[in-house]
FIRO-164493 format. One line per field, with one value per residue (C-alpha): residue number from 0; chain; x, y, z. Coordinates in Angstrom, 1 decimal, decimal comma. Example, Ala and Ser with C-alpha at 12.3 -4.5 7.8 and 13.67 -1.06 7.14 Angstrom:
<lumkols>
pos [0; 1]
unit [A; A]
xx [12,3; 13,7]
yy [-4,5; -1,1]
zz [7,8; 7,1]
</lumkols>
This chain:
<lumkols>
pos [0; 1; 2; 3; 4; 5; 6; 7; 8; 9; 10; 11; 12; 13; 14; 15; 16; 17; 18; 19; 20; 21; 22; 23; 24; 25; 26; 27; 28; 29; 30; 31; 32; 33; 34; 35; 36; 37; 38; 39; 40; 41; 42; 43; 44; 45; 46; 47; 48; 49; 50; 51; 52; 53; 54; 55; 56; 57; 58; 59; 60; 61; 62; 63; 64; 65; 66; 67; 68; 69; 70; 71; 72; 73; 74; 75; 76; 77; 78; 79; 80; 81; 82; 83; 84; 85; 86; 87; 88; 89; 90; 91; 92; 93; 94; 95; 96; 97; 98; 99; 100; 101; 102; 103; 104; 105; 106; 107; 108; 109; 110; 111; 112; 113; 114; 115; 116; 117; 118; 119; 120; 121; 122; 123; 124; 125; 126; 127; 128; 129; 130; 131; 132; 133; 134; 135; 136; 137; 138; 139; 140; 141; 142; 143; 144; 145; 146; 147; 148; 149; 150; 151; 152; 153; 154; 155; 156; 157; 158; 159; 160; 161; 162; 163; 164; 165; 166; 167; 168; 169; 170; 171; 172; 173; 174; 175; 176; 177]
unit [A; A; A; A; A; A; A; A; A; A; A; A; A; A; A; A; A; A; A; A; A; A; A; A; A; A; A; A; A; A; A; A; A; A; A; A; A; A; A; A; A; A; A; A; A; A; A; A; A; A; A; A; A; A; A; A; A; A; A; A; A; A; A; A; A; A; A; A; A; A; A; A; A; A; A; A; A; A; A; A; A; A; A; A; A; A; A; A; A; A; A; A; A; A; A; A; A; A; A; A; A; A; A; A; A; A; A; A; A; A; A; A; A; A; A; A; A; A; A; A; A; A; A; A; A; A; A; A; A; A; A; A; A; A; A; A; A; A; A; A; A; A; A; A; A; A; A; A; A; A; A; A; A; A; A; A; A; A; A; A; A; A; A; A; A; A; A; A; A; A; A; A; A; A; A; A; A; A]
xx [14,8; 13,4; 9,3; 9,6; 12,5; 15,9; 18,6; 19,3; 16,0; 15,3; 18,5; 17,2; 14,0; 15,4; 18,0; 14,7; 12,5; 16,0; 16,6; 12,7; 12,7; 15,5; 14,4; 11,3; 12,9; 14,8; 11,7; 10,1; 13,4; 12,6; 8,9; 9,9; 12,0; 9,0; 6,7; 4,7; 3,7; 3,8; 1,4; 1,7; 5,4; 5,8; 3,8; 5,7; 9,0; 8,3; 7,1; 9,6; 12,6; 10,3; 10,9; 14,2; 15,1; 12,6; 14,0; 17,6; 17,1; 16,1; 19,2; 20,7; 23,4; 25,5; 26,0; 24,3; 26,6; 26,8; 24,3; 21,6; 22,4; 22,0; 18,5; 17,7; 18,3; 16,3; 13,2; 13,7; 13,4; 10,9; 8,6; 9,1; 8,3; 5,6; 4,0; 5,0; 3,3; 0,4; -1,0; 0,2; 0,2; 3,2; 1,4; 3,5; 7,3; 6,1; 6,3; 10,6; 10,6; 9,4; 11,6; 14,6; 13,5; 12,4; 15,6; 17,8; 16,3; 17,3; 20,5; 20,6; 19,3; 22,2; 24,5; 24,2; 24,0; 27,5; 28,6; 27,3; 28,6; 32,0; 31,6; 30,0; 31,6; 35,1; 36,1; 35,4; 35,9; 39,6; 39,9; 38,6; 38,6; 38,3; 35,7; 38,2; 39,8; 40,2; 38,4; 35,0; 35,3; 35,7; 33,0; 30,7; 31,7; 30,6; 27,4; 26,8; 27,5; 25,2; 22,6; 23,1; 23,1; 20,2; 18,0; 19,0; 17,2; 14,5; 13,5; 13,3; 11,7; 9,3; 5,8; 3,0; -0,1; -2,4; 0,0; -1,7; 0,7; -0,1; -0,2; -2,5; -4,6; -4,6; -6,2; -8,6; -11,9; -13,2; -9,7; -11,3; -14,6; -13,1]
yy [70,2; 66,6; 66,1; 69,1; 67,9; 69,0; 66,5; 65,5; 64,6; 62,8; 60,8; 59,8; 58,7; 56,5; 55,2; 53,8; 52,5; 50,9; 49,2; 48,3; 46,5; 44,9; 43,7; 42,8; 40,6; 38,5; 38,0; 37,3; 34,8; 32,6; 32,2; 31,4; 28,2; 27,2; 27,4; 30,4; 33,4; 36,4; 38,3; 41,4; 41,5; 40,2; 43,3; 45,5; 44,2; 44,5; 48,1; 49,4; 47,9; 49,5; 52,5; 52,3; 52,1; 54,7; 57,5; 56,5; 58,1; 61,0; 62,1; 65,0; 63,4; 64,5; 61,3; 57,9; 55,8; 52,3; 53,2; 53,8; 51,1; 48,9; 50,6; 50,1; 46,4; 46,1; 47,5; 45,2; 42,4; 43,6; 43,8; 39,9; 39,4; 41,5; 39,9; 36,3; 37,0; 39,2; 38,2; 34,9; 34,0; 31,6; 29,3; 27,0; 28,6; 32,1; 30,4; 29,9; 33,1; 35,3; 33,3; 34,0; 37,5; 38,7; 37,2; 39,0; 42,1; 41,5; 41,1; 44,2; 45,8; 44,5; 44,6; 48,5; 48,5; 47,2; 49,7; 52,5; 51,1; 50,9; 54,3; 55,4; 54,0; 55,0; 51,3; 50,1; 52,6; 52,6; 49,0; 50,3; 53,8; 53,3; 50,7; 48,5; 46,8; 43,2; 43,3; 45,1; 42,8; 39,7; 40,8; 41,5; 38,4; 36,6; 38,1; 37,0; 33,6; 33,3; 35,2; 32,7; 29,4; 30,8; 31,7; 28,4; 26,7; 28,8; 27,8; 24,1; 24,5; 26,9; 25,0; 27,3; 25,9; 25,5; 25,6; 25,1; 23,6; 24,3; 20,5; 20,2; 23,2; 21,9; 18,7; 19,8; 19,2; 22,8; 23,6; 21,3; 23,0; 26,5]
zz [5,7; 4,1; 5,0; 7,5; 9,5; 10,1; 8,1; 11,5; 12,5; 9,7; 10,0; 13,7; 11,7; 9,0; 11,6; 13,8; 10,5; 9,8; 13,0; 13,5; 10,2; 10,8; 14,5; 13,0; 10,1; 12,3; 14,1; 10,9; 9,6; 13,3; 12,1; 8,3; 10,5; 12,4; 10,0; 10,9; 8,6; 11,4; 8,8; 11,6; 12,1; 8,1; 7,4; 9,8; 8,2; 4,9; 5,3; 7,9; 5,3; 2,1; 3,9; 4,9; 1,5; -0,3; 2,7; 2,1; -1,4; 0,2; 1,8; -0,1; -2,5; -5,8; -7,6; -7,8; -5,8; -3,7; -1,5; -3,9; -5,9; -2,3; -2,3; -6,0; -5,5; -2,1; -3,8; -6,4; -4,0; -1,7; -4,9; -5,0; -1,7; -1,3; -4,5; -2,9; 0,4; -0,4; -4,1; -4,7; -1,0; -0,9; -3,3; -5,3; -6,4; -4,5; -1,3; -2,1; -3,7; -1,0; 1,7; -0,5; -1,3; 2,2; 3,5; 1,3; 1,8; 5,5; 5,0; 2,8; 5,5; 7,9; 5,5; 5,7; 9,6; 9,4; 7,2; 9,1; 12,4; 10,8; 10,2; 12,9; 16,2; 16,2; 18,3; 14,8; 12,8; 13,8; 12,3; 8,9; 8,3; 4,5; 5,0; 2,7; 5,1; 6,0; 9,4; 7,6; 4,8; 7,0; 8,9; 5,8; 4,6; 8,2; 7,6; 4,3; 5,0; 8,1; 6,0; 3,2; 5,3; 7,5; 3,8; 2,5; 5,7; 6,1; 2,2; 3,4; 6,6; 6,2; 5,1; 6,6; 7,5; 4,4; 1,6; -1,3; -4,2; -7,8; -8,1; -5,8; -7,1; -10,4; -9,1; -7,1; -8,2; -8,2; -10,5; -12,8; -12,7; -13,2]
</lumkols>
């Protein structure tokens, strides 16, 4: 039983906060392209993928292994772009450091779904049992670079609507004052 639920149960669980973060961060990555800060679906991303990561450490296990290091690292980066987004509020760097870091979380996050469907759904599965094999690793590496060309863009287009620079802060008369 994990938080009163049967280890199937909770599987179904994660498997939905998985898939609703990661629904909700490609929403989010279109917005980052036109300019647009989605603050509800930004928040629903960033908490759904929070959680998908804090409840994958909740599975029973017997070693630290790949998959908690995966989750180690998202929380690492969803701590700079919740700090990015929420106390800093994209203002000067923070604005290229949450795109970045909310972008890679995604593809954390999808980078596991492809795992899992590898593993999962034998019409894949029977391309790469081991999950080693050049058809998972040419797919992994398809995502990466999509993820990478797509975070790479969505750093230079994404300007939301009062941006305030740190130049511009700094020159400001009421900086000045303060």
């Amino acid at each position: 039983m994990l938080l009163g639920m049967s280890l199937a149960t909770f599987t179904l669980v994660h498997v939905i906060i998985s898939l609703v973060g990661i629904a909700a961060g490609l929403i989010v990555l279109g917005g980052l392209y036109a300019s647009n800060r989605m603050p509800g679906v930004t928040a629903l991303f960033l908490v759904t993928t929070l959680l998908t990561s804090v409840t994958g450490f909740m599975f029973p296990f017997k070693g630290f292994g790949p998959p908690h290091a995966v989750g180690v690292i998202s929380l690492v980066v969803l701590g700079f772009a919740l700090l990015g987004f929420y106390p800093y509020r994209l203002a000067g760097r923070w604005r290229a450091i949450y795109v970045s870091t909310a972008v890679f979380a995604l593809y954390l996050n999808v980078f596991v779904l492809v795992v899992q469907m590898f593993q999962k759904i034998p019409a894949l599965n029977q391309f790469a049992p081991k999950g080693n094999e050049p058809p998972f690793a040419v797919t992994q590496a398809i995502v990466l670079v999509l993820f990478g060309v797509a975070g790479w863009g969505a750093v230079k287009k994404f300007r939301p609507a009062g941006e305030i620079s740190v130049a511009t802060r700094s020159a400001s008369p009421a900086a000045k004052l303060g």
